[in-house]
N, CA, C and O atoms as CSV, one atom per row, in Angstrom:
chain,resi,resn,atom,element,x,y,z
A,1,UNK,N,N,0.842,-1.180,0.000
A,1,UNK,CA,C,0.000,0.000,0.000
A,1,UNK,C,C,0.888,1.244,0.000
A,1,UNK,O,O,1.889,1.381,0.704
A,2,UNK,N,N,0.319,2.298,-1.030
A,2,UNK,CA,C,1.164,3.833,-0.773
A,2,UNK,C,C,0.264,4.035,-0.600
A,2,UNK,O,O,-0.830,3.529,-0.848
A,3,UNK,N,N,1.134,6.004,0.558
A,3,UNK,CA,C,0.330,6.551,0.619
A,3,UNK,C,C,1.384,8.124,-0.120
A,3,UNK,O,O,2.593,8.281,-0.290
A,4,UNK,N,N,-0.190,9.286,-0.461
A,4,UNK,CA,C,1.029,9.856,-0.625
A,4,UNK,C,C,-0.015,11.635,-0.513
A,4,UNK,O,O,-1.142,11.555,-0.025
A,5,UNK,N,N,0.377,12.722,-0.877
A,5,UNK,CA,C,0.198,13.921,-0.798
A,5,UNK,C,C,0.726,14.864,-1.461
A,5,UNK,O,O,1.745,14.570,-2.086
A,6,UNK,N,N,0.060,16.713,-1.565
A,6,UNK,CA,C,0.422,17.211,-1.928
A,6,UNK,C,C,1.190,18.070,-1.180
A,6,UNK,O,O,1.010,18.019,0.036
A,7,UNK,N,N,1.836,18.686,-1.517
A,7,UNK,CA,C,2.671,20.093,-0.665
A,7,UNK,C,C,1.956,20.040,0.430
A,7,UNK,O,O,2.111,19.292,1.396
A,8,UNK,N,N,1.145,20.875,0.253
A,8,UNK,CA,C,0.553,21.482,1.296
A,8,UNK,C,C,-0.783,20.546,2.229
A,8,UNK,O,O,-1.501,20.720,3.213
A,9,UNK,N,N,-0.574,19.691,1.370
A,9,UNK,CA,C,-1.079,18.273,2.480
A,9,UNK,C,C,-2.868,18.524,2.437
A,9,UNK,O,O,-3.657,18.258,3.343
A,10,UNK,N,N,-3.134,19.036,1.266
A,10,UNK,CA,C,-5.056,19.321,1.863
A,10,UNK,C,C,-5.229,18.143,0.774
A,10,UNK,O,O,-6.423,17.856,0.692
A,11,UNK,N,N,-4.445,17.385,-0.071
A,11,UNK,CA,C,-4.897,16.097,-0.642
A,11,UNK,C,C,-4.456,15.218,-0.706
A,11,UNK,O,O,-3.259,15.302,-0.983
A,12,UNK,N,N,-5.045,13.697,-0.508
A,12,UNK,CA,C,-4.071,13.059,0.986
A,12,UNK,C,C,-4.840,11.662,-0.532
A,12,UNK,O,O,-5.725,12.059,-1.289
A,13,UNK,N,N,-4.270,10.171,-0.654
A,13,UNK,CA,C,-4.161,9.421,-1.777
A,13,UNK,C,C,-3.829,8.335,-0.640
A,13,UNK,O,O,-3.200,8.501,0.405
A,14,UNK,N,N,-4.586,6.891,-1.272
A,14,UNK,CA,C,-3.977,5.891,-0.619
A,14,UNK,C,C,-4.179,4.648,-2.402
A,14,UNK,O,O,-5.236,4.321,-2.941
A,15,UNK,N,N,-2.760,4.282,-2.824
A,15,UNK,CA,C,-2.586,3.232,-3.420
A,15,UNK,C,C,-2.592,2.137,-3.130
A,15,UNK,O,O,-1.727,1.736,-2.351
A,16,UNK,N,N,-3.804,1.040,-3.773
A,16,UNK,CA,C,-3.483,-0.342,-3.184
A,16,UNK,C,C,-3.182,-1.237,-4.701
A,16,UNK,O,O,-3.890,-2.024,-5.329
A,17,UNK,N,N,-1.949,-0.763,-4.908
A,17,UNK,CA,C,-1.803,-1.697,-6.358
A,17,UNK,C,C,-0.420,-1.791,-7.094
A,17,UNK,O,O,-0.069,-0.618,-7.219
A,18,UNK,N,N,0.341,-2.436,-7.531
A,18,UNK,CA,C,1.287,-2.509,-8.903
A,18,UNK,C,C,1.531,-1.008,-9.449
A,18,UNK,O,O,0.708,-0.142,-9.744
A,19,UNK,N,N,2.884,-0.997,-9.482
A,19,UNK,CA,C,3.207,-0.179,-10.630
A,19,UNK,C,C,3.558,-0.343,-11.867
A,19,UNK,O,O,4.532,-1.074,-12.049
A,20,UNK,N,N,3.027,0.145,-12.823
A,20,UNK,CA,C,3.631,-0.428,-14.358
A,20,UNK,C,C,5.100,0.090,-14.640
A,20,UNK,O,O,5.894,0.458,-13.775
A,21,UNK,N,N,5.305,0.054,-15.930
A,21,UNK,CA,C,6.801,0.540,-16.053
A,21,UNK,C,C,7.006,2.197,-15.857
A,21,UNK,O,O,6.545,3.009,-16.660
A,22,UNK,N,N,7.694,2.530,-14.781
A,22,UNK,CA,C,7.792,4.020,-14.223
A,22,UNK,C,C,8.653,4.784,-15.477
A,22,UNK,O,O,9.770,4.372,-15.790
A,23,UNK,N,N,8.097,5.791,-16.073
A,23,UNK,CA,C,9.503,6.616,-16.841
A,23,UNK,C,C,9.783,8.109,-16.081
A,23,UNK,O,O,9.174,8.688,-15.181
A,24,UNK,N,N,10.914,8.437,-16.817
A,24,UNK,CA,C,11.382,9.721,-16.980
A,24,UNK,C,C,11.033,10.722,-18.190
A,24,UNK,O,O,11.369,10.631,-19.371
A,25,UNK,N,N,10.484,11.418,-17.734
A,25,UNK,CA,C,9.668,12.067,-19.142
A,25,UNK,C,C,10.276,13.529,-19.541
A,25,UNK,O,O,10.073,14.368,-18.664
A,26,UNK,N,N,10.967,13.994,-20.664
A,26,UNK,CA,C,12.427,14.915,-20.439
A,26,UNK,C,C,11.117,15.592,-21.764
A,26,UNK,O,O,11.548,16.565,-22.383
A,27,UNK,N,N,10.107,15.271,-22.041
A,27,UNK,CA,C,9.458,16.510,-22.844
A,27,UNK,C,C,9.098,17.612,-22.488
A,27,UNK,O,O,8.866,17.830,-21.300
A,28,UNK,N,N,8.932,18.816,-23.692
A,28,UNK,CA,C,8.753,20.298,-22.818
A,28,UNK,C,C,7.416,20.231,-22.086
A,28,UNK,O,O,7.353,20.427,-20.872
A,29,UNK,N,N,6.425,19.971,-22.779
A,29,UNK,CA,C,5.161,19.501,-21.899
A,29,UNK,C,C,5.369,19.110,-20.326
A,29,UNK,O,O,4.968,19.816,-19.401
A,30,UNK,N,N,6.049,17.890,-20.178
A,30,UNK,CA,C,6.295,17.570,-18.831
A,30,UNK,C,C,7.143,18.375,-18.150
A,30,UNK,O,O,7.085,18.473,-16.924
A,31,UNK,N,N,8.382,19.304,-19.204
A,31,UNK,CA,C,8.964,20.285,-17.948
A,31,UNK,C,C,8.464,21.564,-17.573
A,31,UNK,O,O,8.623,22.213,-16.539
A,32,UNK,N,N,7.711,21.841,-18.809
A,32,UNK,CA,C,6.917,22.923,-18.146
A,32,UNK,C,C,5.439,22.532,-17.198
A,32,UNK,O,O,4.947,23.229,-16.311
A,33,UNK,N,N,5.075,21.552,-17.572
A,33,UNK,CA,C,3.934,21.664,-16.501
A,33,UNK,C,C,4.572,21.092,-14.636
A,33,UNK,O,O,4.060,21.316,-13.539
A,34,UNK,N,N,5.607,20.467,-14.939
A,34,UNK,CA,C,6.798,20.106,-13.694
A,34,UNK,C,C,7.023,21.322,-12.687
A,34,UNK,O,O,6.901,21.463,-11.470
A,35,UNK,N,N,7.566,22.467,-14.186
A,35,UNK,CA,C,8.450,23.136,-13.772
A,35,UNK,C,C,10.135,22.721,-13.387
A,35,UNK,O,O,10.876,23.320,-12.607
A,36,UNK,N,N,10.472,21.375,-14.300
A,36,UNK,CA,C,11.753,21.073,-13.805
A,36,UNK,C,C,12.313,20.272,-15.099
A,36,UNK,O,O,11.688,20.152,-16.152
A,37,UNK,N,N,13.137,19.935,-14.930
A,37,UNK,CA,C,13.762,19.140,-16.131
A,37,UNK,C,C,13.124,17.800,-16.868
A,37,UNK,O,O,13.568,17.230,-17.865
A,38,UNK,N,N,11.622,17.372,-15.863
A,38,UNK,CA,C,11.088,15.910,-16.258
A,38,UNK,C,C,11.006,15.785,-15.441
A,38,UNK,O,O,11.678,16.187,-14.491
A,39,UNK,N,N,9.249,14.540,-15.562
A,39,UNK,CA,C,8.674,13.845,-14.734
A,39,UNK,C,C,8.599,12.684,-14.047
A,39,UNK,O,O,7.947,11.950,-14.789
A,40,UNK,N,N,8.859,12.124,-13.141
A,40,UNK,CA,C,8.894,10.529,-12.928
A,40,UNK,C,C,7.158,10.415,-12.972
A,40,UNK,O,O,6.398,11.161,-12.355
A,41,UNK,N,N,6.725,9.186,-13.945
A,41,UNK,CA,C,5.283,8.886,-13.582
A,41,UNK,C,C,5.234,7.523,-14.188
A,41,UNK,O,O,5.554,6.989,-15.251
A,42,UNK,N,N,4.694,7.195,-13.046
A,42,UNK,CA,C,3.572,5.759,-13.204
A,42,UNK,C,C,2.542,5.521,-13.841
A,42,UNK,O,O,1.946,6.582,-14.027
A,43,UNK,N,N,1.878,4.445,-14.393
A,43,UNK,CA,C,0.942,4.220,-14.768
A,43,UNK,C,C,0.140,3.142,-13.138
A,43,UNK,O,O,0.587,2.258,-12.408
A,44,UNK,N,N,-1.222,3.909,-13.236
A,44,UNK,CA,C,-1.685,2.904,-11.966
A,44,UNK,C,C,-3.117,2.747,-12.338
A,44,UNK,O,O,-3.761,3.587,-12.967
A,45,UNK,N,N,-3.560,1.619,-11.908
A,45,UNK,CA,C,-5.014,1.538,-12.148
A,45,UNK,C,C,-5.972,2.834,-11.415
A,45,UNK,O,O,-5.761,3.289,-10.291
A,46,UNK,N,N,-6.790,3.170,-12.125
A,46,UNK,CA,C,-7.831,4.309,-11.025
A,46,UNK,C,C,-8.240,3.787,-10.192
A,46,UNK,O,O,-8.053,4.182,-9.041
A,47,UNK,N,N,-9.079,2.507,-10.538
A,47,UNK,CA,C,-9.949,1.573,-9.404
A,47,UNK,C,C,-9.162,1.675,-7.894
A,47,UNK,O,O,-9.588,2.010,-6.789
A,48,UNK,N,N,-7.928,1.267,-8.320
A,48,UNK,CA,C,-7.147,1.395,-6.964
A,48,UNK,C,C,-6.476,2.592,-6.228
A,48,UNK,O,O,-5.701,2.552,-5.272
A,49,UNK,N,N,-6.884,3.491,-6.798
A,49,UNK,CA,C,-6.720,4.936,-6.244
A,49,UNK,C,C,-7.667,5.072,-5.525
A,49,UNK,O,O,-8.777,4.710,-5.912
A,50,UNK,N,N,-7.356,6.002,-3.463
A,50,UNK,CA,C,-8.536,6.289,-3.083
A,50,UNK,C,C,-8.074,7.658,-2.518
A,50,UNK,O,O,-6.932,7.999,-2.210
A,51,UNK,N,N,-9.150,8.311,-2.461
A,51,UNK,CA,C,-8.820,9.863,-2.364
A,51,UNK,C,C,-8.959,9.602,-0.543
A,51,UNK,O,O,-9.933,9.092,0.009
A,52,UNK,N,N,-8.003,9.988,-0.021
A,52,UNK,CA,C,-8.049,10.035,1.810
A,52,UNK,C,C,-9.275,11.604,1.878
A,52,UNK,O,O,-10.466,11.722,2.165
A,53,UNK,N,N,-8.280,12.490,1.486
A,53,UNK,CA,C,-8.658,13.876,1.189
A,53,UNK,C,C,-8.625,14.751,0.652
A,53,UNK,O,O,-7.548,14.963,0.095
A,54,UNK,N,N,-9.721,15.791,0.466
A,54,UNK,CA,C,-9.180,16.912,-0.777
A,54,UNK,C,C,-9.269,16.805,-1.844
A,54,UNK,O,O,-8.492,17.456,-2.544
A,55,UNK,N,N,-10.270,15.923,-2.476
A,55,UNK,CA,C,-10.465,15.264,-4.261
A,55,UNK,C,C,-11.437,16.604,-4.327
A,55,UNK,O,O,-11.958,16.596,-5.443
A,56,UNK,N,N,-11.841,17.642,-3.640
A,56,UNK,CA,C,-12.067,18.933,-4.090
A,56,UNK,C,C,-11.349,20.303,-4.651
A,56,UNK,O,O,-11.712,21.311,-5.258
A,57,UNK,N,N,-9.962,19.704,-4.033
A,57,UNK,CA,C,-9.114,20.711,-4.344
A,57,UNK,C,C,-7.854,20.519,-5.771
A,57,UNK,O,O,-6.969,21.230,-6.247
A,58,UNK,N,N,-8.560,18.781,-6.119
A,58,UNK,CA,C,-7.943,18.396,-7.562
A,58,UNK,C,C,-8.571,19.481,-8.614
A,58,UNK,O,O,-9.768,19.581,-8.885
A,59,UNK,N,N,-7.680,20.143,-9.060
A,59,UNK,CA,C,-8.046,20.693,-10.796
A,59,UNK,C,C,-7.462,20.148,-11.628
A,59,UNK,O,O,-6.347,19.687,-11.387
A,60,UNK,N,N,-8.047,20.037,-12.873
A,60,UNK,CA,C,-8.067,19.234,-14.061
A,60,UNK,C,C,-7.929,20.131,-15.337
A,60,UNK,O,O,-8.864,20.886,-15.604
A,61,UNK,N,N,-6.665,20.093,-16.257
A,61,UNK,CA,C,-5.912,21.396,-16.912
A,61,UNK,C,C,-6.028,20.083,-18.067
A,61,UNK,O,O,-5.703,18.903,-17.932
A,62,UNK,N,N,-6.627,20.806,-19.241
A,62,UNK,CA,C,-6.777,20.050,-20.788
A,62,UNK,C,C,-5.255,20.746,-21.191
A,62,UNK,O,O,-5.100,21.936,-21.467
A,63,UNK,N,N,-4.075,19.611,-21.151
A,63,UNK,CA,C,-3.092,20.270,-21.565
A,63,UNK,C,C,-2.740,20.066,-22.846
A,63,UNK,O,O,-1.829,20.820,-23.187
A,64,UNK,N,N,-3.154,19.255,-23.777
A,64,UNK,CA,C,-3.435,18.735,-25.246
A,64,UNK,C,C,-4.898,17.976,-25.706
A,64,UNK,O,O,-5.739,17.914,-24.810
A,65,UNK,N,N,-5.193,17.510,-26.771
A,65,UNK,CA,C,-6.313,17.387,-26.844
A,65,UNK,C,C,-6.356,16.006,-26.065
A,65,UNK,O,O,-5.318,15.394,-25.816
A,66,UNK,N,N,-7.665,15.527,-25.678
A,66,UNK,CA,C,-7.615,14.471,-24.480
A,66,UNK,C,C,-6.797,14.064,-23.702
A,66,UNK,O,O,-7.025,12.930,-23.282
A,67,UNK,N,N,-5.959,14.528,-23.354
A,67,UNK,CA,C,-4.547,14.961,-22.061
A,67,UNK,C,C,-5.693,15.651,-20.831
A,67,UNK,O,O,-6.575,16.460,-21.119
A,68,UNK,N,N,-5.418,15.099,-19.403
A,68,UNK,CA,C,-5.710,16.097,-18.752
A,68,UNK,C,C,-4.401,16.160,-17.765
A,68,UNK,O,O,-3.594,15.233,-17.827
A,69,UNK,N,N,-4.236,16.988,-17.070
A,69,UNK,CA,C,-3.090,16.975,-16.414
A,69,UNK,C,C,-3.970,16.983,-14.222
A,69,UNK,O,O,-4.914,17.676,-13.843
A,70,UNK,N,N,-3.633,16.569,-13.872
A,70,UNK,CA,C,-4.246,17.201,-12.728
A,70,UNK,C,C,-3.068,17.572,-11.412
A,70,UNK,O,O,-2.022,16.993,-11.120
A,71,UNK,N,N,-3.596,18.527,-10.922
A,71,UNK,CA,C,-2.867,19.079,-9.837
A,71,UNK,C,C,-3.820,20.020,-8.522
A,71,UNK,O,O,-4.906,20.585,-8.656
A,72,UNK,N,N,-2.967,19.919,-7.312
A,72,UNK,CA,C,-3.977,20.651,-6.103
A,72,UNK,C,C,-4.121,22.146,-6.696
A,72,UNK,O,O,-3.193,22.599,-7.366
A,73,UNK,N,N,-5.113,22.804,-6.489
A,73,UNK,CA,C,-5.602,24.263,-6.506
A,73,UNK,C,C,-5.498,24.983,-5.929
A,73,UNK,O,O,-5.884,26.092,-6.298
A,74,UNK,N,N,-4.877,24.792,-4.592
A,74,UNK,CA,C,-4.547,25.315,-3.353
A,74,UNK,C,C,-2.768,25.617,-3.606
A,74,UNK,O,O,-2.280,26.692,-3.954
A,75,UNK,N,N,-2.037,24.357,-3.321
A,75,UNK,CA,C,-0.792,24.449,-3.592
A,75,UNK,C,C,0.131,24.226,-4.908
A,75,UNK,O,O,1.344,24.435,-4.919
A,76,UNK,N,N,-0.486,23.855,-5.806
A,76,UNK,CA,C,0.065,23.477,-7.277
A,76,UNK,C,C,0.712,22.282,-7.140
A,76,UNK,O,O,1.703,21.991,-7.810
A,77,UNK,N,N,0.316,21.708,-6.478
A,77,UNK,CA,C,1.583,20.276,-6.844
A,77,UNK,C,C,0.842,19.293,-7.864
A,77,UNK,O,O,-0.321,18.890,-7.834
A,78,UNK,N,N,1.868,19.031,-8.777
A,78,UNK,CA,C,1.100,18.154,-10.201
A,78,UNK,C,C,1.054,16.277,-9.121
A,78,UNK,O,O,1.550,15.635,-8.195
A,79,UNK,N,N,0.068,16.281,-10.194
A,79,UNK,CA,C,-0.711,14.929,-8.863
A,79,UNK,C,C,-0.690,13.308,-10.173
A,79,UNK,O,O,-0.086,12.243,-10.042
A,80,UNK,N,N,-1.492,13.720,-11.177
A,80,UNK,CA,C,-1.849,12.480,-11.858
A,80,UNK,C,C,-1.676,13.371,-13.499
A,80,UNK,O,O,-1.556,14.595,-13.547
A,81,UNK,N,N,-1.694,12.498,-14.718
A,81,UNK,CA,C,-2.342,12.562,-15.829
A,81,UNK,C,C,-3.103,11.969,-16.482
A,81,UNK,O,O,-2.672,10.823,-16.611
A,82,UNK,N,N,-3.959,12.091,-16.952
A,82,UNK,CA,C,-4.775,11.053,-17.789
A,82,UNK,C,C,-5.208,11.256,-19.140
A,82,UNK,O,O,-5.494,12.350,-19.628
A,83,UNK,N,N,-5.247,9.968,-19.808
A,83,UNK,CA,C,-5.706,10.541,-21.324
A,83,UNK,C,C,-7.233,9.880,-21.545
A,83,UNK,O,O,-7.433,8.733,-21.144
A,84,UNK,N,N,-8.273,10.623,-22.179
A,84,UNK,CA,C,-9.815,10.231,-22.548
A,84,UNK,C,C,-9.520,9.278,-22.838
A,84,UNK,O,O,-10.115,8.632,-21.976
A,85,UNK,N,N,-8.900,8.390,-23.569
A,85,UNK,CA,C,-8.676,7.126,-24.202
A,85,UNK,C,C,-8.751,6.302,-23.302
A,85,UNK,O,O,-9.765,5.604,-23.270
A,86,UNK,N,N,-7.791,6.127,-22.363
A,86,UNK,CA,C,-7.460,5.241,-21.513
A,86,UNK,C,C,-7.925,6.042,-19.823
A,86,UNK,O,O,-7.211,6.753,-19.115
A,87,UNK,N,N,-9.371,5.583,-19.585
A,87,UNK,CA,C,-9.919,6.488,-18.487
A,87,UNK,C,C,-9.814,5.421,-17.154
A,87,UNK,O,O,-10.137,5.863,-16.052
A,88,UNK,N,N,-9.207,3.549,-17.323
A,88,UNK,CA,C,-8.982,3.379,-16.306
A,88,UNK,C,C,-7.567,3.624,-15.813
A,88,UNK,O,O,-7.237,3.059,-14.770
A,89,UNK,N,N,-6.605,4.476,-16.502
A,89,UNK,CA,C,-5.017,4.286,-16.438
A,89,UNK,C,C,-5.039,6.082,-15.790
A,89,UNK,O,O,-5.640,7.017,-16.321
A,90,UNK,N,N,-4.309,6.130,-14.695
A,90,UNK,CA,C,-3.984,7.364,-14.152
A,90,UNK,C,C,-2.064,7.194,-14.459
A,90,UNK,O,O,-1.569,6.074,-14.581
A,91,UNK,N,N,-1.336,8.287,-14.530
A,91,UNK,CA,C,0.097,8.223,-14.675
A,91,UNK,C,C,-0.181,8.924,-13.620
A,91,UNK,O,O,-1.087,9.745,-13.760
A,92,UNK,N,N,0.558,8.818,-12.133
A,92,UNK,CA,C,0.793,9.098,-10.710
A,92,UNK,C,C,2.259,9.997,-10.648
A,92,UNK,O,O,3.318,9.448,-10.952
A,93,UNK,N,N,2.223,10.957,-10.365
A,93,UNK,CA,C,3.149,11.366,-10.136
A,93,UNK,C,C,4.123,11.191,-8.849
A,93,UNK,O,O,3.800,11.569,-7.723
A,94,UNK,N,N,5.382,10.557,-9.170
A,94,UNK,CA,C,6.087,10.208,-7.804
A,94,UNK,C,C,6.443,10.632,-6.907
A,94,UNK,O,O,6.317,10.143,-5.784
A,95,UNK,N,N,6.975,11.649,-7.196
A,95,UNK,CA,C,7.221,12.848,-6.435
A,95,UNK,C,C,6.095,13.023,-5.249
A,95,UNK,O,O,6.596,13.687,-4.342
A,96,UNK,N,N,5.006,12.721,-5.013
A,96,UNK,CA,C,4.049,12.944,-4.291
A,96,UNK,C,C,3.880,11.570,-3.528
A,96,UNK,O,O,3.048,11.352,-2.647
A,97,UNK,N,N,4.584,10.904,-3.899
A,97,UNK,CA,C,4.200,9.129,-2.753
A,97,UNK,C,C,5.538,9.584,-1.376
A,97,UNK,O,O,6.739,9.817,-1.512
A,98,UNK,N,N,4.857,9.567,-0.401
A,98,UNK,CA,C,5.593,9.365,1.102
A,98,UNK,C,C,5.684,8.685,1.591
A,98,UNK,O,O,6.157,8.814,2.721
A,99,UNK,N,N,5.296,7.450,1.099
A,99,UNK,CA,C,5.410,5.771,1.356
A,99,UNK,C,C,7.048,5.843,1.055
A,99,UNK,O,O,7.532,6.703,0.319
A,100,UNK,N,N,7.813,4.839,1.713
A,100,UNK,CA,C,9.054,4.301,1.156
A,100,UNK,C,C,8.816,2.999,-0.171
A,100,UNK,O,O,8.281,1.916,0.065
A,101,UNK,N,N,9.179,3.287,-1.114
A,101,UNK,CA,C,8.894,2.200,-2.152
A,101,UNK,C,C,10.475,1.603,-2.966
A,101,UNK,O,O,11.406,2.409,-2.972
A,102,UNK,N,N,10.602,0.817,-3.332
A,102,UNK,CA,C,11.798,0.349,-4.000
A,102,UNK,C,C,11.412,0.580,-5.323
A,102,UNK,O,O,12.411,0.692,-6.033
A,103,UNK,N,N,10.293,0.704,-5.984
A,103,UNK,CA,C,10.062,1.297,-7.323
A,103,UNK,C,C,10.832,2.561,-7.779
A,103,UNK,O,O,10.815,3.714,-7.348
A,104,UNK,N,N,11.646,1.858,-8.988
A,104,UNK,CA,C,12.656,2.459,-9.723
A,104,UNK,C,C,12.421,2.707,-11.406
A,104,UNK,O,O,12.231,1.802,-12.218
A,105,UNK,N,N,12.474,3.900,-11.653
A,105,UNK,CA,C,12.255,4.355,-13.493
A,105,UNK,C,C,12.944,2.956,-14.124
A,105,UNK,O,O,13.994,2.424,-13.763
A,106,UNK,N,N,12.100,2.567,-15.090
A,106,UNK,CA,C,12.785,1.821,-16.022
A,106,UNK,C,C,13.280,2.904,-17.502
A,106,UNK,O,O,14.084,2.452,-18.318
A,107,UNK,N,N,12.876,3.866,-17.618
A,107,UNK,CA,C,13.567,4.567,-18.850
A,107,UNK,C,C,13.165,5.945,-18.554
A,107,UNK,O,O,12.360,6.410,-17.747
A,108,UNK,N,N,14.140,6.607,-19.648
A,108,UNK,CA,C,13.990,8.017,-19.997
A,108,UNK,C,C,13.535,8.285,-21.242
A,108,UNK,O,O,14.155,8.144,-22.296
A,109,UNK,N,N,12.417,8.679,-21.085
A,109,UNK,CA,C,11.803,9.137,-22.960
A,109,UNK,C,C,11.767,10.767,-23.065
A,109,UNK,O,O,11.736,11.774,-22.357
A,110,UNK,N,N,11.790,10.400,-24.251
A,110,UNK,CA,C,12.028,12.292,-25.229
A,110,UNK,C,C,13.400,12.847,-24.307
A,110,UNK,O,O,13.664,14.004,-23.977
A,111,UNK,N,N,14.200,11.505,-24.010
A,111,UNK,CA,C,15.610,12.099,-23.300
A,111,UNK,C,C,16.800,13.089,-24.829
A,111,UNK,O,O,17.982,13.430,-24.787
A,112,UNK,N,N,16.167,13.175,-25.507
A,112,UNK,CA,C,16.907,13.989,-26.678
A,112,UNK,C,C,15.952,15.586,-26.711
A,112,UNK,O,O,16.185,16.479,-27.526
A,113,UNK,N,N,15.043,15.643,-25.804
A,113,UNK,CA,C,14.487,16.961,-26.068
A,113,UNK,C,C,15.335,17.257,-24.434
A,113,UNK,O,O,14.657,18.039,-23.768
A,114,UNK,N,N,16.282,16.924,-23.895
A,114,UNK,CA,C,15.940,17.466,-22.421
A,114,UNK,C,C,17.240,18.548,-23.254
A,114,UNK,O,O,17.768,18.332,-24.345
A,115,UNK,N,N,17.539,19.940,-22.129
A,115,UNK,CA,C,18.433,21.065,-22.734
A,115,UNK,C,C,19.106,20.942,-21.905
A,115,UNK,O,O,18.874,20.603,-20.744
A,116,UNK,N,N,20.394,21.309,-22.602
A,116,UNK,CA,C,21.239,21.736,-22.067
A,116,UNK,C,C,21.589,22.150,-20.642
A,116,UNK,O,O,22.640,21.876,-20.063
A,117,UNK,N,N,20.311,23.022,-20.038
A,117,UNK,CA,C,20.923,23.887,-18.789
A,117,UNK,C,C,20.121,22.352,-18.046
A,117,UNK,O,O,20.081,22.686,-16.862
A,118,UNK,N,N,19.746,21.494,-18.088
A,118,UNK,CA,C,19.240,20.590,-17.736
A,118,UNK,C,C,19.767,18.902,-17.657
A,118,UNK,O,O,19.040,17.957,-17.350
A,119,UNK,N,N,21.333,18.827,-18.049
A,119,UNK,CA,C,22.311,17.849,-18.048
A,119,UNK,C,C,22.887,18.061,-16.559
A,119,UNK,O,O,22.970,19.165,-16.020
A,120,UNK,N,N,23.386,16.475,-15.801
A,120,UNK,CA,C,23.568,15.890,-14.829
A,120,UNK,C,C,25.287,15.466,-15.203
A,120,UNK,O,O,26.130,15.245,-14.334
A,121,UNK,N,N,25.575,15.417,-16.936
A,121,UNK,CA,C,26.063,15.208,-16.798
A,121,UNK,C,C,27.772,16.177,-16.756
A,121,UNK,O,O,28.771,15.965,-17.443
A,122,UNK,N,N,27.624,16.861,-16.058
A,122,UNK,CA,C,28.789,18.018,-16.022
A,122,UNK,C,C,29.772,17.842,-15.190
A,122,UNK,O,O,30.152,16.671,-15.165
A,123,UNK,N,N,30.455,18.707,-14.346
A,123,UNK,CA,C,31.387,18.663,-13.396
A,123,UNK,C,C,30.986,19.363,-12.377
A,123,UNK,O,O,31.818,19.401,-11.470
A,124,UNK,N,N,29.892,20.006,-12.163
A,124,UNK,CA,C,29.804,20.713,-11.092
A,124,UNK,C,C,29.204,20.081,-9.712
A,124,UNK,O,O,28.389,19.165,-9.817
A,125,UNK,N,N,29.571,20.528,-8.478
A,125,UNK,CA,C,29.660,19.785,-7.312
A,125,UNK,C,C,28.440,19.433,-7.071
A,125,UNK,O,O,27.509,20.107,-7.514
A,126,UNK,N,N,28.194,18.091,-6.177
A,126,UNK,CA,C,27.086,17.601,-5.495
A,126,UNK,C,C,27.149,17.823,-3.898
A,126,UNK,O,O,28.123,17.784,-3.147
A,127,UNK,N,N,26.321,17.973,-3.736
A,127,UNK,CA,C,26.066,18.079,-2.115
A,127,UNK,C,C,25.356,17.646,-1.483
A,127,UNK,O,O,24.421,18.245,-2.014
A,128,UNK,N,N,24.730,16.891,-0.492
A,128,UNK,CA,C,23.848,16.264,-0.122
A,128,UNK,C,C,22.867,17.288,0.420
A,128,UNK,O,O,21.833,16.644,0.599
A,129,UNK,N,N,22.621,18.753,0.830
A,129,UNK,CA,C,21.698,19.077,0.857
A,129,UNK,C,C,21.886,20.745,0.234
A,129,UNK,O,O,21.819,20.757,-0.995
A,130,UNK,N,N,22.030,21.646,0.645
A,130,UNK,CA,C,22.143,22.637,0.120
A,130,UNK,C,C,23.641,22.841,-0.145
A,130,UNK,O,O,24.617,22.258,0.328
A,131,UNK,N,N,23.509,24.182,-1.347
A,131,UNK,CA,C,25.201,24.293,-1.458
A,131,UNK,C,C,25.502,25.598,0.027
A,131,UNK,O,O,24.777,26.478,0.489
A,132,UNK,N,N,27.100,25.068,0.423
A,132,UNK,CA,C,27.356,25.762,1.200
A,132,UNK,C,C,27.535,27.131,1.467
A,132,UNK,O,O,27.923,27.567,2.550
A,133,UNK,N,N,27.159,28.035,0.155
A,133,UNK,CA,C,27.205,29.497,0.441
A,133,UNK,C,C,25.750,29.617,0.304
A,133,UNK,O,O,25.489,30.739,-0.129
A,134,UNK,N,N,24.644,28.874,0.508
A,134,UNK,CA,C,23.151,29.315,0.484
A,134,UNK,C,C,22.857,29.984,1.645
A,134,UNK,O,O,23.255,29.686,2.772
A,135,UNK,N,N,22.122,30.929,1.323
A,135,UNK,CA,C,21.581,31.739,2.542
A,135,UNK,C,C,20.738,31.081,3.193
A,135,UNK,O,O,19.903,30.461,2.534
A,136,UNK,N,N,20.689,31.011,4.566
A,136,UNK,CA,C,19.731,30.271,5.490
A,136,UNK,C,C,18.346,31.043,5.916
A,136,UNK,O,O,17.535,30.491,6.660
């Protein structure tokens, strides 16, 4: 079982099911509606989605034609996607599960659209939490 939430915690999710194959999604679509370089998302059955709390504060954004994107209204955190086609398949966004899970991306797609200022693979330092001249 996951469980999981948004930011600001007014919409609260309990998973009782399988994950399909998890990707990395490096399209502009997914980084702009992210806001980040790409998405980790799942495919999960709906049936097994249950809203704890806050399935009032889900909004639902037509981001292409039968695309919906959904995210909280309160805090913006992107939550699920779904396409009209396939209305029992939700793509779950990971980022939002607070469960500990061993579920790991099996690929990176549209990894040839990701840019430049958006490569891992450089030289510049890692840190485990902030860099050390950040203001506190």
């Amino acid at each position: 079982m996951i469980e999981g939430s948004c930011l600001c915690g007014g919409v609260r999710y309990r998973y009782e099911g399988e994950f399909s194959t998890i990707t990395v999604c490096h399209c502009s679509d997914c980084r702009k509606a992210q806001g980040s370089t790409s998405v980790v998302a799942a495919p999960i059955d709906a049936a097994r989605l249950q809203w704890l709390q806050g399935q009032g504060l889900i909004t639902e954004y037509a981001s292409s034609p039968g695309k919906m994107r959904a995210f909280c209204s309160r805090c913006g955190t992107p939550l699920y996607s779904r396409r009209d086609g396939s209305p029992d398949v939700l793509r779950l966004r990971m980022g939002t599960i607070d469960t500990p899970t061993d579920a790991r991306p099996a690929a990176h797609i549209f990894a040839t659209k990701l840019p430049a200022w958006a490569a891992m693979d450089d030289d510049c330092p890692r840190y485990e939490g902030l860099e050390p001249q950040a203001r506190r």
